[in-house]
C-alpha positions in Angstrom: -29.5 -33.0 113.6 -31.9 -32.1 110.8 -31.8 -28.4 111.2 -28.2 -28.7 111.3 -27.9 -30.8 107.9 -30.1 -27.9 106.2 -28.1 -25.0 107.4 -24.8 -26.6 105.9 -23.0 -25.8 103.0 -23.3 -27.7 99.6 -20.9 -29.5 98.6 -19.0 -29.4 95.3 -21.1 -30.7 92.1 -20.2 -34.2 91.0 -18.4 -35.2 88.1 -20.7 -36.8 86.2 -22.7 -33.7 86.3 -20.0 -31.8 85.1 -20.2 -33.8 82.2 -23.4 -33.8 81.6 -23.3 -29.6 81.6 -20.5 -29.6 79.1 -22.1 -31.4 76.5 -25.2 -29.6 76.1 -23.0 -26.9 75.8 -21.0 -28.3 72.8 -24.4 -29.7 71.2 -26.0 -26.1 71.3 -22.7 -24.2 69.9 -22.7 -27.0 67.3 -26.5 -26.5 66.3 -25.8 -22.8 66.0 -23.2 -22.7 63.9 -25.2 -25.7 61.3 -27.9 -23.1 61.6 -25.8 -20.1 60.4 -24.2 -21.9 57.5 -28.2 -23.0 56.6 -29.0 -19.4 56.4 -26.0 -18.7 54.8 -26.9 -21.0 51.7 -30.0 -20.6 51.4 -29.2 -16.7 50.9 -27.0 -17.2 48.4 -24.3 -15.2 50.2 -20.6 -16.0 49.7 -19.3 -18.7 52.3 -16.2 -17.8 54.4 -12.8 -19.4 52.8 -11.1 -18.6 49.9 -12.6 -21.4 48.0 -16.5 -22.2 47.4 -17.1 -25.9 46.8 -19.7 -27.6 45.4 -21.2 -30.9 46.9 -21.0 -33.9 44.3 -23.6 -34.7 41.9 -25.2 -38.2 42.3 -27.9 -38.0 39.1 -28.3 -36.1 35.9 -30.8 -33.9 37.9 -28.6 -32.9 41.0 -26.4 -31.7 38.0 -28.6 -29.8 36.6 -29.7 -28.1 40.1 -26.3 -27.4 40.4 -25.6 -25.8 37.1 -28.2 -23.2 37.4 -27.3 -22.6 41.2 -25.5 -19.2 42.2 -23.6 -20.8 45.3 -22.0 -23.4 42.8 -21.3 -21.2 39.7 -18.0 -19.0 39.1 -17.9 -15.0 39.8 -17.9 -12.6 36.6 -14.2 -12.3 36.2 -12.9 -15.3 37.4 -11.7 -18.4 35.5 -14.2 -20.1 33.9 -16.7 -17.8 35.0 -18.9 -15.3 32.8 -17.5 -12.2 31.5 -19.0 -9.2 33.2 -21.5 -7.8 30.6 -21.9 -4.4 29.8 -25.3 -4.6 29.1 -27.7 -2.8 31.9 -30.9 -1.9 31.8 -32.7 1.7 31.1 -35.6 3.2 33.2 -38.0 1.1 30.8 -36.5 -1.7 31.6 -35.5 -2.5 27.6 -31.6 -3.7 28.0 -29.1 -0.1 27.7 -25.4 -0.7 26.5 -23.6 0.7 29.2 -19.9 -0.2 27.9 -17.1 2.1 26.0 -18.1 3.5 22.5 -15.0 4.1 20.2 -15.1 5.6 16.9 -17.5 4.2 14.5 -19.0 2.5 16.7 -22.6 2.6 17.6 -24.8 1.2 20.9 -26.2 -2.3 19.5 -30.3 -1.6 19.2 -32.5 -3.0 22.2 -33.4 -6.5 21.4 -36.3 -9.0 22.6 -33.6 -10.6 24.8 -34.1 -13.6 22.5 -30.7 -13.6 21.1 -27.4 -11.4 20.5 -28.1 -8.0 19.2 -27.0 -7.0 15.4 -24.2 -4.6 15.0 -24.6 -1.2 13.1 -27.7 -0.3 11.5 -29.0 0.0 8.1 -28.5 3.1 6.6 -29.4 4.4 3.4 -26.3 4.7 0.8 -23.8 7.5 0.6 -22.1 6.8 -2.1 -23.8 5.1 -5.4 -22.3 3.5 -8.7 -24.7 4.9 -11.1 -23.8 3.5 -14.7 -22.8 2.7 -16.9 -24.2 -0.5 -18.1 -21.1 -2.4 -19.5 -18.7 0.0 -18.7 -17.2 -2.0 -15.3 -19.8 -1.0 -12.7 -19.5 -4.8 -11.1 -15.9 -4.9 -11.2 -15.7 -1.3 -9.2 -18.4 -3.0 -6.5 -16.3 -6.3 -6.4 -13.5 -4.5 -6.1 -14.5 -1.7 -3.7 -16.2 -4.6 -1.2 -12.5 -5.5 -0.6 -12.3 -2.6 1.6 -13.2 -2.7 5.8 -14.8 0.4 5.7 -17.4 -0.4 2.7 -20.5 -2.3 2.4 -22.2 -2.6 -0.8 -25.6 -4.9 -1.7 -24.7 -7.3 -4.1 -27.8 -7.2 -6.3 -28.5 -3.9 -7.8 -32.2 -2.6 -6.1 -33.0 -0.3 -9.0 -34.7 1.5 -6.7 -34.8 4.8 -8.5 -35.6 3.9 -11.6 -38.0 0.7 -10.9 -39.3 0.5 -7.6 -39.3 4.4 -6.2 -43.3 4.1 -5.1 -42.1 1.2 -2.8 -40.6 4.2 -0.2 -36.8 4.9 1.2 -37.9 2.8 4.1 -38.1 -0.4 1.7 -35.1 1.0 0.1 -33.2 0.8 3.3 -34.0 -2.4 4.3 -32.3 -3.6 1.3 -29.3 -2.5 2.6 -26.4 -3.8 4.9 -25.8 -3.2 8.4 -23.1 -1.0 9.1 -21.1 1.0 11.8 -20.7 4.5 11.5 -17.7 4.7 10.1 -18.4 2.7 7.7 -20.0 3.4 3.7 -22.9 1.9 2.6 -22.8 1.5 -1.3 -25.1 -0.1 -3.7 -24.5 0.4 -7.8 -27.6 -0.2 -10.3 -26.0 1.1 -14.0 -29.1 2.5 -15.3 -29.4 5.4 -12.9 -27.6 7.0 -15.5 -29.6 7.3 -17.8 -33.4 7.1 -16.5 -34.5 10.7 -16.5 -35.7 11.2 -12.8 -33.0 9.8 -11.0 -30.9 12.7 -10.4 -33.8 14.4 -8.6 -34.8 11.4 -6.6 -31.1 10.4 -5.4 -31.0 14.6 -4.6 -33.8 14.5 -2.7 -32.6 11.3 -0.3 -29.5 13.5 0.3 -27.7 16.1 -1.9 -24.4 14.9 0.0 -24.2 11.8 -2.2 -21.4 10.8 -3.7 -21.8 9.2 -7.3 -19.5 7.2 -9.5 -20.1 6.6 -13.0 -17.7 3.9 -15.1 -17.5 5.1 -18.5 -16.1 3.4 -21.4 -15.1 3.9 -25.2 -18.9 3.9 -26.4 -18.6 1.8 -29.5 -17.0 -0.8 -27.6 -19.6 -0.1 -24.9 -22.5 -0.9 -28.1 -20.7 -3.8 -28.8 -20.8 -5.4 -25.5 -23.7 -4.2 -24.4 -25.3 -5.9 -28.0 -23.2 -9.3 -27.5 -25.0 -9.7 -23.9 -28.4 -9.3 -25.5 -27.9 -11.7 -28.3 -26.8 -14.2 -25.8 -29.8 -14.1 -24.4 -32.0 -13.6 -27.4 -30.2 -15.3 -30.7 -32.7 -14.3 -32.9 -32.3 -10.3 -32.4 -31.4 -8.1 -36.0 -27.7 -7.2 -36.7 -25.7 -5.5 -34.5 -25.2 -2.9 -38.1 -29.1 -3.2 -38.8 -30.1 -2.0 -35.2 -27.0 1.0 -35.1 -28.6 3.0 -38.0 -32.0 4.4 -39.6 -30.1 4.7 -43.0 -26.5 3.5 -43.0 -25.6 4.6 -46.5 -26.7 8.5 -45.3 -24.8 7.6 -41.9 -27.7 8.3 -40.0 -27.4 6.4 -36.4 -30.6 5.2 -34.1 -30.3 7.1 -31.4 -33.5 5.3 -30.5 -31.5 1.9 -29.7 -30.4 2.3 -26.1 -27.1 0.4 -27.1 -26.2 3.7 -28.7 -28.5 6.0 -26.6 -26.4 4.7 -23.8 -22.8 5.9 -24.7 -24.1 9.9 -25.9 -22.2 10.3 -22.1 -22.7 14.0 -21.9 -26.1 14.0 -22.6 -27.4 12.0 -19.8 -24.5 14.0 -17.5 -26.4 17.3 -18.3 -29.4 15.9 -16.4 -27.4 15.2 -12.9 -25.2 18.3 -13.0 -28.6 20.1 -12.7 -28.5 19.0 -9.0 -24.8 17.5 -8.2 -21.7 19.4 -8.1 -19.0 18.3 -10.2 -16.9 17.6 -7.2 -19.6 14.9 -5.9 -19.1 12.9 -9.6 -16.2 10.4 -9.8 -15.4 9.2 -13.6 -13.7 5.5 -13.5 -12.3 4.7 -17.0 -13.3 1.3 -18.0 -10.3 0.9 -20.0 -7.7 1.5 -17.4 -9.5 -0.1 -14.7 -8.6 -3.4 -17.0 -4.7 -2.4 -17.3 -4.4 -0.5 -13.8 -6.9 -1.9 -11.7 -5.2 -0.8 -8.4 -4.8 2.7 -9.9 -8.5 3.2 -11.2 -9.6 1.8 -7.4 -6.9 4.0 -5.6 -8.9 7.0 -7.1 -12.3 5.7 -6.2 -10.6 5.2 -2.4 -9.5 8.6 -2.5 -13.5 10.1 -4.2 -14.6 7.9 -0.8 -12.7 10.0 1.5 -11.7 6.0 2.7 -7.8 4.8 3.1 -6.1 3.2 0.6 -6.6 -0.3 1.4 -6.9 -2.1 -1.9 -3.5 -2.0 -4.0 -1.6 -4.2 -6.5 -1.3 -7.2 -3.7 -5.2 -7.4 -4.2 -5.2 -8.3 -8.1 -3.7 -10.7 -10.4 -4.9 -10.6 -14.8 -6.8 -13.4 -15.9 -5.4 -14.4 -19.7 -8.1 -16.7 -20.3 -10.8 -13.3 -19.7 -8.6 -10.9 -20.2 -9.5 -9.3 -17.1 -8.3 -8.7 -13.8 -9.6 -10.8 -11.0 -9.2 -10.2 -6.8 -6.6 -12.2 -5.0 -8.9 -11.9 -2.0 -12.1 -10.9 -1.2 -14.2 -9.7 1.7 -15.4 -13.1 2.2 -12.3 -15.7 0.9 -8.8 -15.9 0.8 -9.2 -17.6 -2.3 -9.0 -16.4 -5.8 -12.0 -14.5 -7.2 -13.0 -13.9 -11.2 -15.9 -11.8 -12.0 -18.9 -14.4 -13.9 -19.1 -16.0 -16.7 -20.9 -13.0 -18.6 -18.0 -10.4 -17.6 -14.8 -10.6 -20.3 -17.2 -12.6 -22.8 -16.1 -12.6 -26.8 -17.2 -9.9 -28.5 -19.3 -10.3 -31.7 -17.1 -9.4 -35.0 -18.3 -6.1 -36.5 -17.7 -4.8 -39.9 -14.5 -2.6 -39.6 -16.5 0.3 -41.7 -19.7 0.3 -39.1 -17.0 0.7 -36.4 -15.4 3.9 -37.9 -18.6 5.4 -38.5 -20.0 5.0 -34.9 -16.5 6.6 -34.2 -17.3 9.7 -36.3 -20.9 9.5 -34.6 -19.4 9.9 -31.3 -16.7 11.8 -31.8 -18.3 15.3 -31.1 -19.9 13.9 -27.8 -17.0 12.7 -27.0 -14.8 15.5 -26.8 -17.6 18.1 -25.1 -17.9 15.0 -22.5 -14.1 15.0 -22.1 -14.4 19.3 -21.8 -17.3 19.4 -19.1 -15.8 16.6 -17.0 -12.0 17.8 -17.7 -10.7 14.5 -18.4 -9.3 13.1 -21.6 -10.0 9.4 -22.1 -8.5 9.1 -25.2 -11.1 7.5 -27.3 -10.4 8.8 -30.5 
């Protein structure tokens, strides 16, 4: 009976067995799959769906974790998320713009990483206002910083006259940034007359472009002597300090109030390294009645667009002077300062015509060389 209950067939497994088989099956496909989403996270790898979700913040701190986690954050691209940058990096590591370069525009320098990197560079000048002193020079540089495609310092560096042992490297670092297709400008009125400026400016780049604002050179002397006397009451006469002996009608030339207007003169000392063609002439006089039009030339000199036009201008009848409707930084209306369109002194009628006669023959072999008549006789 034994030997015949061994040799007999099994019978079929019980139910509760069955049971028992089928969930350790379900609990090892459920570990699994926790297990693959684990290793999922942890690599930072997308997570299948179309959505990612992030699991609710219960402190200040979980938030904080969250924030900075990958899983959690938006792709480049998507909304909300950070806009692909086109910064890479070169061999060196140093960050390498990688993105599209247009006209005039230049790769932003490699930075520390510490903060957003500068556009353009600083470059020296290409184009200078080089005098003369109380002819208009700051109403040109007001004026011309209206324009996109200029950039001018606002305080005059004197650099070749004053401060030329200080280097070009000092020099440009006085100067804006700018793109490429930009024009760095700077104006400091007594290049014009300081000797060894033409070779200096010549030898930072013969391709300089120069503008010089002339003006009717009594009225210049007047000017130029009311400014002084504002600042120093107790100075001569304006008639003592314009001649050695006024009775033989011999004028100072020493005085730089009158040195200053002998125009052609000083001009002889630049055409010995500038071209004609790379000297603009602004006439003081019409750049007061015909701002736009004087300004419209200088655009023209530039090689620039004419941007600025009547719209930019409106005349001050309290100075006399024409004043910007806008400027580079404001929509607001602009006047030049307090010193600009200032009362003249009154001078004796008789000095006045003499100075005239002093000038007269400069005059007119200034208005020959630079083949331009500005009527100042």
């Amino acid at each position: 009976m034994a030997c015949r209950a061994l040799s007999g067939r099994a019978g079929p497994p019980s139910p509760r067995l069955t049971r028992r088989f089928l969930f350790f099956f379900f609990t090892l496909s459920l570990s699994g799959t926790y297990l693959c989403y684990s290793l999922l996270r942890c690599a930072g790898g997308p997570l299948p769906g179309p959505e990612r979700r992030c699991p609710p913040a219960r402190s200040a701190g979980a938030k904080k974790l969250l924030q900075k986690s990958r899983s959690c954050g938006r792709g480049p691209g998507e909304p909300g998320g950070a806009a692909a940058s086109p910064w890479g990096r070169d061999r060196s590591g140093e960050p390498a713009w990688s993105g599209p370069r247009g006209a005039g525009q230049e790769a932003p320098p490699a930075g520390n990483g510490s903060g957003p990197a500068k556009l353009g560079s600083k470059r020296l000048p290409q184009a200078l206002v080089v005098g003369v002193k109380k002819g208009g020079t700051r109403a040109v540089l007001e004026f011309i910083r209206v324009h996109p495609e200029v950039r001018a310092v606002g305080t005059e560096p004197h650099f070749f006259d004053r401060h030329y042992e200080r280097g070009l490297e000092w020099y440009r670092s006085l100067m804006p940034r700018t793109l490429s297709s930009q024009i760095t400008m700077e104006k400091t009125p007594s290049y014009f007359v300081t000797k060894e400026a033409p070779r200096r400016i010549f030898n930072m780049s013969r391709d300089t472009k120069l503008i010089v604002v002339v003006r009717n050179p009594v009225t210049r002397a007047i000017s130029d002597y009311t400014q002084t006397l504002s600042k120093k009451p107790d100075i001569p006469t304006f008639e003592g300090l314009s001649f050695q002996n006024r009775s033989l009608g011999l004028v100072d030339t020493s005085w730089n109030a009158i040195r200053i207007g002998m125009y052609v003169v000083h001009l002889d000392s630049w055409l010995q390294y500038f071209p004609l063609s790379q000297i603009h002439f602004v006439s003081g006089e019409r750049l007061i009645t015909d701002p736009a039009g004087e300004m419209g030339k200088v655009q023209d000199f530039l090689g620039i667009k004419r941007v600025i036009t009547d719209k930019h201008f409106y005349f001050n009848k309290t100075k006399g002077f024409p004043c910007l409707k806008k400027t580079e930084s404001s929509s607001l209306p602009r006047c030049l300062g307090k010193s600009k369109g200032r009362t003249h002194v009154q001078i004796d009628p008789e000095v006045i015509e003499q100075l005239r006669d002093f000038y007269r023959p400069y005059n007119i072999k200034f208005y020959e060389t630079v083949g331009q008549d500005f009527r100042w006789e």
